[in-house]
PDB file of N, CA, C and O in Angstrom:
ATOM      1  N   UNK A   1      67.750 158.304  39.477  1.00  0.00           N
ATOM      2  CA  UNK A   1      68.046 158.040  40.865  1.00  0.00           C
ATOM      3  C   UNK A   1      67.290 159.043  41.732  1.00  0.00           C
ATOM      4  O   UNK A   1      67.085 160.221  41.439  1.00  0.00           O
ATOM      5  N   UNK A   2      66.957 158.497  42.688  1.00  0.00           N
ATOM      6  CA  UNK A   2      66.312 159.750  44.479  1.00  0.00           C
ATOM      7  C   UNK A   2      66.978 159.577  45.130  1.00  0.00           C
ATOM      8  O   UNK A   2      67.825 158.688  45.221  1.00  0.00           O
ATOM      9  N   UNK A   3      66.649 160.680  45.932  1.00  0.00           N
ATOM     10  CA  UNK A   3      67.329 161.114  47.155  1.00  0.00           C
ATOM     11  C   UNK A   3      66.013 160.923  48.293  1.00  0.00           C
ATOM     12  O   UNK A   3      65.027 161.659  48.298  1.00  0.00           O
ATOM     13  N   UNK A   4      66.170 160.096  48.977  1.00  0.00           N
ATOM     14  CA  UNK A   4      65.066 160.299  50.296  1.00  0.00           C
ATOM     15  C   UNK A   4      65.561 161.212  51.531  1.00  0.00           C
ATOM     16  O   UNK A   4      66.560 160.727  52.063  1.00  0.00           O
ATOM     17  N   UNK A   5      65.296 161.920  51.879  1.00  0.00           N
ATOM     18  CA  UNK A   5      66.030 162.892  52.855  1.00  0.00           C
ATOM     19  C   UNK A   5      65.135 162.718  54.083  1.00  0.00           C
ATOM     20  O   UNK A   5      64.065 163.297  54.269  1.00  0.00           O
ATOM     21  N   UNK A   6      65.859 161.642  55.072  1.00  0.00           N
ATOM     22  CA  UNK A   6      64.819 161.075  56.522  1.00  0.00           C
ATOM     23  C   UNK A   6      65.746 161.653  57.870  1.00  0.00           C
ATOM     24  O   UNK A   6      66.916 161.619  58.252  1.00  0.00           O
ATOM     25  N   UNK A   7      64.177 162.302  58.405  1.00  0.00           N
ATOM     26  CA  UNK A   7      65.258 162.925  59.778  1.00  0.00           C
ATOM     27  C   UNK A   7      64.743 161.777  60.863  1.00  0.00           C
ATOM     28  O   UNK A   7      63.659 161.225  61.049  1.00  0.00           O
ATOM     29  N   UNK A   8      66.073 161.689  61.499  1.00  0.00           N
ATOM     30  CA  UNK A   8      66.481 160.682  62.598  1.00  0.00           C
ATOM     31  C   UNK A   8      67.740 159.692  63.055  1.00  0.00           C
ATOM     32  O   UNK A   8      68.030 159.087  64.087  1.00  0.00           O
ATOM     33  N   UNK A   9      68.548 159.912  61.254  1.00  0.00           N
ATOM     34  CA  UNK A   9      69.270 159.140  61.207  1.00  0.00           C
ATOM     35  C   UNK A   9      70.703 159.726  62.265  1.00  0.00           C
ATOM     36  O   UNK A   9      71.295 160.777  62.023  1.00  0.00           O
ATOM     37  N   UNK A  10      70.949 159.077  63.075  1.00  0.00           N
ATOM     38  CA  UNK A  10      72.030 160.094  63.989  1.00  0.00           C
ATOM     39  C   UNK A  10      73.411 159.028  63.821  1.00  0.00           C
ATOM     40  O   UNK A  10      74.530 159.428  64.142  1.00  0.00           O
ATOM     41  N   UNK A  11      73.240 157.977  63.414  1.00  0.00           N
ATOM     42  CA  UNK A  11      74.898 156.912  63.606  1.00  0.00           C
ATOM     43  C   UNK A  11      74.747 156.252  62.789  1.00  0.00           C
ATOM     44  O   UNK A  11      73.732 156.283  62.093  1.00  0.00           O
ATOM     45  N   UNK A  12      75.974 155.231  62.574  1.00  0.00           N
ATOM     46  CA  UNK A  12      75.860 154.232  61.370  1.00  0.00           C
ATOM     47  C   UNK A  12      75.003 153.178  61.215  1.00  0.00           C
ATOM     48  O   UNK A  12      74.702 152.563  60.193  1.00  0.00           O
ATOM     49  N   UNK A  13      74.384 152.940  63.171  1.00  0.00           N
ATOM     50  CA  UNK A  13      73.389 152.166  63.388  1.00  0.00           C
ATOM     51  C   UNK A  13      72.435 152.280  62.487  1.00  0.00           C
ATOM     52  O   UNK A  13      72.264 151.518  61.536  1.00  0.00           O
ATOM     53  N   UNK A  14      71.567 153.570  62.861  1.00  0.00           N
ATOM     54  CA  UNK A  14      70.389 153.952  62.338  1.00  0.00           C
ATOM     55  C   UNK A  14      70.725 153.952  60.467  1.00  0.00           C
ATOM     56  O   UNK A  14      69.896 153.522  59.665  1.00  0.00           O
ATOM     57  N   UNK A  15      71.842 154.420  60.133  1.00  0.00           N
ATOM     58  CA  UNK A  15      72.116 154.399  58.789  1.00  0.00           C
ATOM     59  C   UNK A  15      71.450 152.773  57.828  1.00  0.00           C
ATOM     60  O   UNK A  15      70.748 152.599  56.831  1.00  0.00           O
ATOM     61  N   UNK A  16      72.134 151.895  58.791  1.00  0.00           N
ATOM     62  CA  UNK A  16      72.005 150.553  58.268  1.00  0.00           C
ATOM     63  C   UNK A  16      70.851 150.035  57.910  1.00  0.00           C
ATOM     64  O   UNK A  16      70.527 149.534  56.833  1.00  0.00           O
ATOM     65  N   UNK A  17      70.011 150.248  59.263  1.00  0.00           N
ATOM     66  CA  UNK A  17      68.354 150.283  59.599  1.00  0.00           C
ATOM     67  C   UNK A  17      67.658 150.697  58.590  1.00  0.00           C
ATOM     68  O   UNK A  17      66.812 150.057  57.965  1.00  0.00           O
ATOM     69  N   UNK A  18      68.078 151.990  58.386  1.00  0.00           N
ATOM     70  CA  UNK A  18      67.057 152.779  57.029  1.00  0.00           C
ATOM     71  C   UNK A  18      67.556 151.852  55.961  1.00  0.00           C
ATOM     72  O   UNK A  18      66.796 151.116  55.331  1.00  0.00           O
ATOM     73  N   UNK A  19      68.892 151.907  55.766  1.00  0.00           N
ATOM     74  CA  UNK A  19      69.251 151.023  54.527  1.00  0.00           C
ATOM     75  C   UNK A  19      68.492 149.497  54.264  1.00  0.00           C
ATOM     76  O   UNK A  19      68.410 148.916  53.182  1.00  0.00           O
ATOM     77  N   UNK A  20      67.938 149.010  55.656  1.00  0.00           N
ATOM     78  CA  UNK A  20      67.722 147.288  55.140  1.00  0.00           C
ATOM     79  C   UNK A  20      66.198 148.046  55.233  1.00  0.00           C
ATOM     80  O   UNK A  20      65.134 147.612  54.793  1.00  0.00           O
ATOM     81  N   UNK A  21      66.314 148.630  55.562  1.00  0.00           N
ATOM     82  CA  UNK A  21      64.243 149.198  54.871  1.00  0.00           C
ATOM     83  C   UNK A  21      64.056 149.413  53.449  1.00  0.00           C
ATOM     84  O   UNK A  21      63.267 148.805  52.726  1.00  0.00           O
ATOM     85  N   UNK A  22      64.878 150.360  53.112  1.00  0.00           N
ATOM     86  CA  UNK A  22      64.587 150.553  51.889  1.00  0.00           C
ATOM     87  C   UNK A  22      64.888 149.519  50.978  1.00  0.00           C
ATOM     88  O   UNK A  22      64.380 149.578  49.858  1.00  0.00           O
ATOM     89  N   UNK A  23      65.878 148.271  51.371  1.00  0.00           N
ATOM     90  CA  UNK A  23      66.251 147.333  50.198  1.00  0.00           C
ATOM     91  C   UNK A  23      64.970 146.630  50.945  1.00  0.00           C
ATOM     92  O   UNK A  23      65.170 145.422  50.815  1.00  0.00           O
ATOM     93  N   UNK A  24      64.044 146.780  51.490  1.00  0.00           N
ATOM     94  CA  UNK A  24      62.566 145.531  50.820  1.00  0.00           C
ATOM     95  C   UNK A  24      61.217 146.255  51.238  1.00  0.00           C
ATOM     96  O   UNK A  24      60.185 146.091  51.888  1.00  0.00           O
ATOM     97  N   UNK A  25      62.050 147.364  50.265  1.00  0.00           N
ATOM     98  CA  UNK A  25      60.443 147.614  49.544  1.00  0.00           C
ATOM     99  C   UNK A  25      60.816 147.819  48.142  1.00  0.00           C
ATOM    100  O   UNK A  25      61.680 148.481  47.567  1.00  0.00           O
ATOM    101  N   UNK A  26      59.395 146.630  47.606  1.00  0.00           N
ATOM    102  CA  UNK A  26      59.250 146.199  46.394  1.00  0.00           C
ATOM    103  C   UNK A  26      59.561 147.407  45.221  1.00  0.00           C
ATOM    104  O   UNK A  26      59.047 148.523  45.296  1.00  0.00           O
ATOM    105  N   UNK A  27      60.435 147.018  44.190  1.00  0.00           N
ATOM    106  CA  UNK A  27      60.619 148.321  43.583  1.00  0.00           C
ATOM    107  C   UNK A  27      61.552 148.924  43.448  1.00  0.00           C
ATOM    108  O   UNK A  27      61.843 149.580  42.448  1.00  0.00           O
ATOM    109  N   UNK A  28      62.401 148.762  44.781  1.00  0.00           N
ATOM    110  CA  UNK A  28      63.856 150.083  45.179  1.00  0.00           C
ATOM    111  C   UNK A  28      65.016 149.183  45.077  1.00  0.00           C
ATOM    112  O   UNK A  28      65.350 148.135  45.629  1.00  0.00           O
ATOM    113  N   UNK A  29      65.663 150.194  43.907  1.00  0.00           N
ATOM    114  CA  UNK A  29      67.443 149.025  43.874  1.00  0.00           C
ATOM    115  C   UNK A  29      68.727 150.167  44.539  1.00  0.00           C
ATOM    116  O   UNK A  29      68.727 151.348  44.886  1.00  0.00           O
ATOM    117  N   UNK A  30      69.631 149.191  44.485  1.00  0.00           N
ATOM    118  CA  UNK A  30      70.914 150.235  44.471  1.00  0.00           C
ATOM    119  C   UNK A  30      70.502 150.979  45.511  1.00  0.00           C
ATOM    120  O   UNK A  30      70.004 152.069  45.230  1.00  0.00           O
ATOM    121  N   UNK A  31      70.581 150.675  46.619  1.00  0.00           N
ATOM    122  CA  UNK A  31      70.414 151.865  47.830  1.00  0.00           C
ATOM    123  C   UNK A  31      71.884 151.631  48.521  1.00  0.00           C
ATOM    124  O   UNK A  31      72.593 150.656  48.770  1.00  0.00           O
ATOM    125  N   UNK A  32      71.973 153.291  48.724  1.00  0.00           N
ATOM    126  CA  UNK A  32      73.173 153.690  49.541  1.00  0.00           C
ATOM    127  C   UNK A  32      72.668 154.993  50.027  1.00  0.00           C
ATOM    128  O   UNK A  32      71.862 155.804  49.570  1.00  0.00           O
ATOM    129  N   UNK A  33      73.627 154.922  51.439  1.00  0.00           N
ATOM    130  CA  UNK A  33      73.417 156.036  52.614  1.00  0.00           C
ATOM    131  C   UNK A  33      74.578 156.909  52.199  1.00  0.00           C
ATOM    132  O   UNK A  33      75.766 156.715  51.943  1.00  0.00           O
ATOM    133  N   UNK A  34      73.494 158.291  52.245  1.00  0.00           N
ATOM    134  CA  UNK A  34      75.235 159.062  52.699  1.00  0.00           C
ATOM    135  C   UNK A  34      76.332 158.962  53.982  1.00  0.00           C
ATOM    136  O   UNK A  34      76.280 158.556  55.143  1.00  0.00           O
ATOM    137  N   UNK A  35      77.637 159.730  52.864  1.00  0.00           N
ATOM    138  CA  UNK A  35      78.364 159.568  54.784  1.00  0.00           C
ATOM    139  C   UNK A  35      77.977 160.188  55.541  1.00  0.00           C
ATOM    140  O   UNK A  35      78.491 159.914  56.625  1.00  0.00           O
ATOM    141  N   UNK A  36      76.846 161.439  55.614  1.00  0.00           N
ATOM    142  CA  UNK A  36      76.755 162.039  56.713  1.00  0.00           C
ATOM    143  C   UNK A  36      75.317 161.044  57.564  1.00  0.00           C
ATOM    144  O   UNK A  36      75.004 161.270  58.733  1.00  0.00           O
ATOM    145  N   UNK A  37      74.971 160.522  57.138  1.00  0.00           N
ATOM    146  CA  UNK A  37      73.521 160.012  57.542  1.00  0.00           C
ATOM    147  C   UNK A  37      72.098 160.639  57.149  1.00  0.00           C
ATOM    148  O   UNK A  37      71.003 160.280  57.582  1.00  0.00           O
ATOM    149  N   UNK A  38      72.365 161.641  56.244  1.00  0.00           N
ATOM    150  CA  UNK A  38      71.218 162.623  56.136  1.00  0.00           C
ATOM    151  C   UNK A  38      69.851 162.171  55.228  1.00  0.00           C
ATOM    152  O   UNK A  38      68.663 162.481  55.316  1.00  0.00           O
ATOM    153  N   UNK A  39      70.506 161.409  54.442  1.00  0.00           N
ATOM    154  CA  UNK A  39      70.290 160.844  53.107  1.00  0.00           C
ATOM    155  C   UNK A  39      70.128 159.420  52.746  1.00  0.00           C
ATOM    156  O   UNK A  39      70.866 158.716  53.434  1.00  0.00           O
ATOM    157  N   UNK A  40      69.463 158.805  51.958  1.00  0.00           N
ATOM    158  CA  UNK A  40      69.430 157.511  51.246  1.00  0.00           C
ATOM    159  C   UNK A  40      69.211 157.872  49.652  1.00  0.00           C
ATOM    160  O   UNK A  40      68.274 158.638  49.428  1.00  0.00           O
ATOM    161  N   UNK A  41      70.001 157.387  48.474  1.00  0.00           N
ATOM    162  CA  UNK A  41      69.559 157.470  47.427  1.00  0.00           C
ATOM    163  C   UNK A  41      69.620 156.051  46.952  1.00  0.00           C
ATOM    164  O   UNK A  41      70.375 155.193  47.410  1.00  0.00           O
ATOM    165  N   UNK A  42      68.753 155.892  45.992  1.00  0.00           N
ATOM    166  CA  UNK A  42      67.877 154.809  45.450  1.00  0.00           C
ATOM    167  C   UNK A  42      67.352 154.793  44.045  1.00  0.00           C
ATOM    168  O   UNK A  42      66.794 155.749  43.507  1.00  0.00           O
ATOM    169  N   UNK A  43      67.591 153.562  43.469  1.00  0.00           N
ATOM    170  CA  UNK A  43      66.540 153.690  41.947  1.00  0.00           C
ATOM    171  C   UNK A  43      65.278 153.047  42.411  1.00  0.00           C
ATOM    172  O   UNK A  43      65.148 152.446  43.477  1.00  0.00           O
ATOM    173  N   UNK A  44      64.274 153.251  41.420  1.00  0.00           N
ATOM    174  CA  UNK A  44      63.152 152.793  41.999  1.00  0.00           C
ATOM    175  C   UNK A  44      61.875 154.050  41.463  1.00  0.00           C
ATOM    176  O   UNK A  44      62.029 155.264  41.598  1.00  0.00           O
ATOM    177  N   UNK A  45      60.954 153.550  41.005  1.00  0.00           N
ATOM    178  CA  UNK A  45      59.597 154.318  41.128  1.00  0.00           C
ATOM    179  C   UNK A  45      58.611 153.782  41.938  1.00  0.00           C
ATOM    180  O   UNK A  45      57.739 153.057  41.460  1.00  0.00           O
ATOM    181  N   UNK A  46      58.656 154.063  43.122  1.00  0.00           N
ATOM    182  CA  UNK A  46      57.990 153.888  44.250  1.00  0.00           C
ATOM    183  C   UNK A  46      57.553 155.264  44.999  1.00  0.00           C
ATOM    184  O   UNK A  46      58.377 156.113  45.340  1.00  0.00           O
ATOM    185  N   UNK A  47      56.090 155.382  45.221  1.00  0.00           N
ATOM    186  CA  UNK A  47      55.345 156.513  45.788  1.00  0.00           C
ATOM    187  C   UNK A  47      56.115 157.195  47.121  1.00  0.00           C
ATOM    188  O   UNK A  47      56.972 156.608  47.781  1.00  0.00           O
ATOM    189  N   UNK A  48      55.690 158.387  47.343  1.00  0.00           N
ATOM    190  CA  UNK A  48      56.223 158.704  48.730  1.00  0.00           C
ATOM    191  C   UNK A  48      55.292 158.374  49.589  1.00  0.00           C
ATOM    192  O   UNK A  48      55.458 158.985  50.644  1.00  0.00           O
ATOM    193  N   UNK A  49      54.027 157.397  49.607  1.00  0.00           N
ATOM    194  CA  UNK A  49      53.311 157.108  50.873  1.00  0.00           C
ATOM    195  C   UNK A  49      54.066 156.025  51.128  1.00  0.00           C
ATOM    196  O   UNK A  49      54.467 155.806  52.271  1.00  0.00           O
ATOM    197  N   UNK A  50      54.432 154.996  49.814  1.00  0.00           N
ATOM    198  CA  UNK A  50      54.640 153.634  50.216  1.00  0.00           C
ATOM    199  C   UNK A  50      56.324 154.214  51.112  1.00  0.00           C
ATOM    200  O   UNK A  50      56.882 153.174  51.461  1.00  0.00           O
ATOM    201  N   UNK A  51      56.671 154.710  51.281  1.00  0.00           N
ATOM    202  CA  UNK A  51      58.215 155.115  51.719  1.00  0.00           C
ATOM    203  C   UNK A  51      57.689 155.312  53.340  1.00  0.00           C
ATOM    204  O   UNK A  51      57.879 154.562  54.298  1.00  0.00           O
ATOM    205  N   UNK A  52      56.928 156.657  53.267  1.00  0.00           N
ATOM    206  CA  UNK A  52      56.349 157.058  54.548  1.00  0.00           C
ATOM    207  C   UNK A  52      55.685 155.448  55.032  1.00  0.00           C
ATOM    208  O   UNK A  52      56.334 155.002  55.978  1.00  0.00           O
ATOM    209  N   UNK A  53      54.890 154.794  54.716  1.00  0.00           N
ATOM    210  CA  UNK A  53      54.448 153.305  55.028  1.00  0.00           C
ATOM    211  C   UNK A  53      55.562 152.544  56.015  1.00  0.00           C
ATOM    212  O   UNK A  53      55.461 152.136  57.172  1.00  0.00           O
ATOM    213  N   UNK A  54      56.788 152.528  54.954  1.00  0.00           N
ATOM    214  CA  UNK A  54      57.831 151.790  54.874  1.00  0.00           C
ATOM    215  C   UNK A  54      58.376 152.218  56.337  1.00  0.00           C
ATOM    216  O   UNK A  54      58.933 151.331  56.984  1.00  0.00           O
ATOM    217  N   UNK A  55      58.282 153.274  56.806  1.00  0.00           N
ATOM    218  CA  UNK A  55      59.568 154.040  57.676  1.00  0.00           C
ATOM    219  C   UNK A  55      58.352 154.050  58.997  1.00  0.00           C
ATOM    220  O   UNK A  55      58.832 154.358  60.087  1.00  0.00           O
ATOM    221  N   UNK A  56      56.678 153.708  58.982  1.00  0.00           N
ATOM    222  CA  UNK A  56      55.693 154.508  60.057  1.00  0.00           C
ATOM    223  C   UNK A  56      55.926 153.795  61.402  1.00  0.00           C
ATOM    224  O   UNK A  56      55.359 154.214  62.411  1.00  0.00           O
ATOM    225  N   UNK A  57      56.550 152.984  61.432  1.00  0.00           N
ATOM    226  CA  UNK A  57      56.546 152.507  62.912  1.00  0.00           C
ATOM    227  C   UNK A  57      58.242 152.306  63.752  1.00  0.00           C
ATOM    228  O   UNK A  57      58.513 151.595  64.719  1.00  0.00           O
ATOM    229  N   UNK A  58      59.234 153.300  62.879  1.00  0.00           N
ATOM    230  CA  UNK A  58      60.127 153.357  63.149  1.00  0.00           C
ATOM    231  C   UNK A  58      60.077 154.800  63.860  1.00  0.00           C
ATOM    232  O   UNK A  58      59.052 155.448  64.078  1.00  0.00           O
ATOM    233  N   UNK A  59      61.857 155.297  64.286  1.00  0.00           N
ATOM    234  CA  UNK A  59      61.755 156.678  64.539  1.00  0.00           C
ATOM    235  C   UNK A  59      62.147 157.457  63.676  1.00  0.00           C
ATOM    236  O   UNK A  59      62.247 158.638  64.008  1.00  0.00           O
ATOM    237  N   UNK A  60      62.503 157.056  62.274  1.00  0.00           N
ATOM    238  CA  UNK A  60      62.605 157.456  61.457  1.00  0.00           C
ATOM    239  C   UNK A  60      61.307 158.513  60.288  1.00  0.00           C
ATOM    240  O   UNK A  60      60.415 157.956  59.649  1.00  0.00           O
ATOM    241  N   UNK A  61      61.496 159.733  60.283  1.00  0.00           N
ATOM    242  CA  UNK A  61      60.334 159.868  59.293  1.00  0.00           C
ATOM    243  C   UNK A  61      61.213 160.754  57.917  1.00  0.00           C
ATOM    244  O   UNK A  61      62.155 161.519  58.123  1.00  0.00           O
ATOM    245  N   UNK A  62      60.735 160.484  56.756  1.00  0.00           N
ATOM    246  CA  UNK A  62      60.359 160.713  55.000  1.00  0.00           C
ATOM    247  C   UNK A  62      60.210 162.610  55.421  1.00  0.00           C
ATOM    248  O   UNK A  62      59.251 163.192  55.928  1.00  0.00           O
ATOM    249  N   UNK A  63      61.431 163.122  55.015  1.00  0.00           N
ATOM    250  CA  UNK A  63      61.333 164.594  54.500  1.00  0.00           C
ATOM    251  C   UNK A  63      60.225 165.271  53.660  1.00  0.00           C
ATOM    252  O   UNK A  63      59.192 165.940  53.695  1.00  0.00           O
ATOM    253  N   UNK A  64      61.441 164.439  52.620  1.00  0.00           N
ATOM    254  CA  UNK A  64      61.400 164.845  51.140  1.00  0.00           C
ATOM    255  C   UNK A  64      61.658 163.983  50.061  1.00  0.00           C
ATOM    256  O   UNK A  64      62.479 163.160  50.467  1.00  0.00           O
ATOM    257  N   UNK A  65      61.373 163.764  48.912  1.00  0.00           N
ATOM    258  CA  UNK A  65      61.937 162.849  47.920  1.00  0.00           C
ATOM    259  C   UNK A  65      62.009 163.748  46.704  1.00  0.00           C
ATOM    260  O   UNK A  65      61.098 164.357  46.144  1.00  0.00           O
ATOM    261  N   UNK A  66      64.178 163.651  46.235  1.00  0.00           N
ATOM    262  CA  UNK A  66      63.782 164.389  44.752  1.00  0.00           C
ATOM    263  C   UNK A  66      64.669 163.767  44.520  1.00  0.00           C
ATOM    264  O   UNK A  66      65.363 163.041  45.232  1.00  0.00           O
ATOM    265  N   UNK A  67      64.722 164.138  42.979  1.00  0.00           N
ATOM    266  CA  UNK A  67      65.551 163.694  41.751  1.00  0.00           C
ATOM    267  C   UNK A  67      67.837 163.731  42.078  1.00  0.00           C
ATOM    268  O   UNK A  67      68.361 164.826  41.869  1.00  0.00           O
ATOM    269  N   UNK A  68      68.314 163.136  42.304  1.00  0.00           N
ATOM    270  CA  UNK A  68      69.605 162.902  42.457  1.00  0.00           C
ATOM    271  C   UNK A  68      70.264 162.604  41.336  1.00  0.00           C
ATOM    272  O   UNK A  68      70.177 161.572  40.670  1.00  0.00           O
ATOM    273  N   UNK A  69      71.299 164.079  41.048  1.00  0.00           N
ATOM    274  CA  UNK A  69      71.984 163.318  40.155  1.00  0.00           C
ATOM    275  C   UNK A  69      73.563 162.835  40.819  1.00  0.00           C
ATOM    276  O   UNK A  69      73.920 163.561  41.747  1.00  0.00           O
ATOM    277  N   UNK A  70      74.268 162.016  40.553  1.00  0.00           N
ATOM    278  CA  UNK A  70      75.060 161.720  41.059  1.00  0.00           C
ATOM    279  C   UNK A  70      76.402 162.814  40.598  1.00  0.00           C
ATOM    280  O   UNK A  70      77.520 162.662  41.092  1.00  0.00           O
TER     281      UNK A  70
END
């Protein structure tokens, strides 16, 4: 599992948003937000450009990506 760590997320709005991003890109299962908004973790081996790609025309931008264990 990853952890994508995206700054911007401020409400459950934006939570959702990131969430229906990451469920279509090709590759990424099982996505859930944290409760704080800080976070998305995900299965999936998918690059961190295609993520940064995924998120470039939002106000959302790609931290960091690491390993999550639950």
């Amino acid at each position: 599992m990853k952890k994508a760590i995206i700054d911007g997320m401020c409400c459950k709005g934006c939570a959702n948003e990131v969430k229906n991003i990451f469920e279509h890109i090709y590759g990424v299962s099982n996505v859930k937000i944290s409760d704080d908004n800080s976070f998305v973790t995900y299965e999936g081996y998918v690059s961190k450009r295609i993520v940064q790609e995924a998120l470039a025309k939002t106000n959302y931008e790609l931290v960091k990506i690491e390993k999550f264990e639950k």
